[in-house]
C-alpha positions, -999 to +999 in steps of 0.1 A: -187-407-523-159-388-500-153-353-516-120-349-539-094-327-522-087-294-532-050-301-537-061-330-562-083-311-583-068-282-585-038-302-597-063-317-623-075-282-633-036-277-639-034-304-666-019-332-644-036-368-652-029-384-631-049-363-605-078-369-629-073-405-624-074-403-590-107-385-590-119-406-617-114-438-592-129-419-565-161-407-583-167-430-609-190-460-591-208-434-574-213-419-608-223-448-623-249-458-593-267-429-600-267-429-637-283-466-631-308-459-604-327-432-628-319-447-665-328-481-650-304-495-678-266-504-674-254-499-708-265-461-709-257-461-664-223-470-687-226-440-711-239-418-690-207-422-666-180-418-697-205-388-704-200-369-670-162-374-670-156-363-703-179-333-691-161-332-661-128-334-677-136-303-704-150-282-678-123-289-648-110-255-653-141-239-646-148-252-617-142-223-588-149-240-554-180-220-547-194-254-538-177-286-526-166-310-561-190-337-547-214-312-550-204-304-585-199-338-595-237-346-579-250-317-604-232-332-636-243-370-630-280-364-616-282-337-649-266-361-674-287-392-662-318-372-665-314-363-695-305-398-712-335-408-692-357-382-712-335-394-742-348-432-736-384-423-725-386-401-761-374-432-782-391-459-761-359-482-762-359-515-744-326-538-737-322-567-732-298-581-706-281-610-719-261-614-689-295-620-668-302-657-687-285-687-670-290-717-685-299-739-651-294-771-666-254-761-672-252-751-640-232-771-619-245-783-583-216-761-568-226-729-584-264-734-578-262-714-541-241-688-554-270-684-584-293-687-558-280-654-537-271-635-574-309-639-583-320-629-549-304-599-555-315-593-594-349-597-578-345-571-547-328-548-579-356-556-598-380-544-573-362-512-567-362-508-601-397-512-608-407-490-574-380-457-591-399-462-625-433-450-611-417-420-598-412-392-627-372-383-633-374-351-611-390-375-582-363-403-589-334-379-588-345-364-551-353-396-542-325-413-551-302-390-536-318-388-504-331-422-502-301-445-514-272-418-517-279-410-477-279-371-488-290-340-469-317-319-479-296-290-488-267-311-503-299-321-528-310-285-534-271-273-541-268-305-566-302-303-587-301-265-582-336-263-567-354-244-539-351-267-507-392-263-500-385-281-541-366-308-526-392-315-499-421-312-525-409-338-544-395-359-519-428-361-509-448-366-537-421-391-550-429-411-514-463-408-517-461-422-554-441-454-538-466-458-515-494-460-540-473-482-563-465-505-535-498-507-524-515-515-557-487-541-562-501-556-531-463-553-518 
């Protein structure tokens, strides 16, 4: 995600929604992303999302540019997904996909390659998926952001609001944790 410009959200913080749009369009995949790699679940990566802009929206005014509003944004959507995770994990809930079920013999022969390449990639997401739930939510939020966002160390200690020796900890653990999975997956 590029970072907001000042100009923009300080317009936002000034009531003007159409800044908040903007940022909204800027943030929100990367928002959602997130909220998917550590609920593992679209419809709550959905709620989790709406949750961190109305969040972000009620708390604009607070913000004071003592960090960058990627930063800030990072904070609210690694903290909000985490917490839904938590949420899910407590209550055990399971969903079903719908989407995922093709009925192959309604398929026609022209779509068959392009549901070919979509189940490639539902398998390569399923994968991931499986490898980020054997990682605790504190190891899938540093790993996450390092691994798949691309961020820097210190970008992940300013975000989750951790020690940077943290970050490292866990990044490691949360590695080491892959590996094991991975191995006794036979992967």
């Amino acid at each position: 995600m590029q970072d907001i410009p000042r100009d923009i959200v300080e317009q936002a913080q000034a009531g003007d929604m159409q800044a908040f749009q903007r940022i909204y369009r800027i943030a929100s995949g990367f928002v959602y992303n997130v909220a998917l790699r550590i609920t593992n679940n679209q419809q709550e990566a959905e709620e989790v999302t709406q949750d961190v802009f109305m969040k972000i929206y009620h708390h604009l005014k607070e913000f004071q540019f003592r960090s960058s509003f990627k930063t800030w944004a990072y904070r609210i959507a690694v903290n909000t997904a985490l917490n839904a995770y938590k949420k899910m994990s407590r209550f055990n809930r399971r969903r079903v996909d719908l989407d995922s079920v093709i009925d192959t013999q309604a398929v026609s022969k022209d779509n068959r390659e392009e549901i070919f390449q979509a189940e490639e990639r539902k398998e390569k997401e399923e994968r991931l998926t499986s490898l980020l739930k054997a990682l605790n939510p504190n190891q899938r939020a540093v790993i996450v952001l390092r691994e798949i966002r691309g961020l820097s160390y210190q970008e992940i200690s300013q975000i989750l609001k951790i020690n940077l020796n943290t970050v490292r900890s866990r990044l490691k653990r949360g590695r080491e944790a892959l590996l094991v999975h991975c191995v006794t997956l036979g992967r």
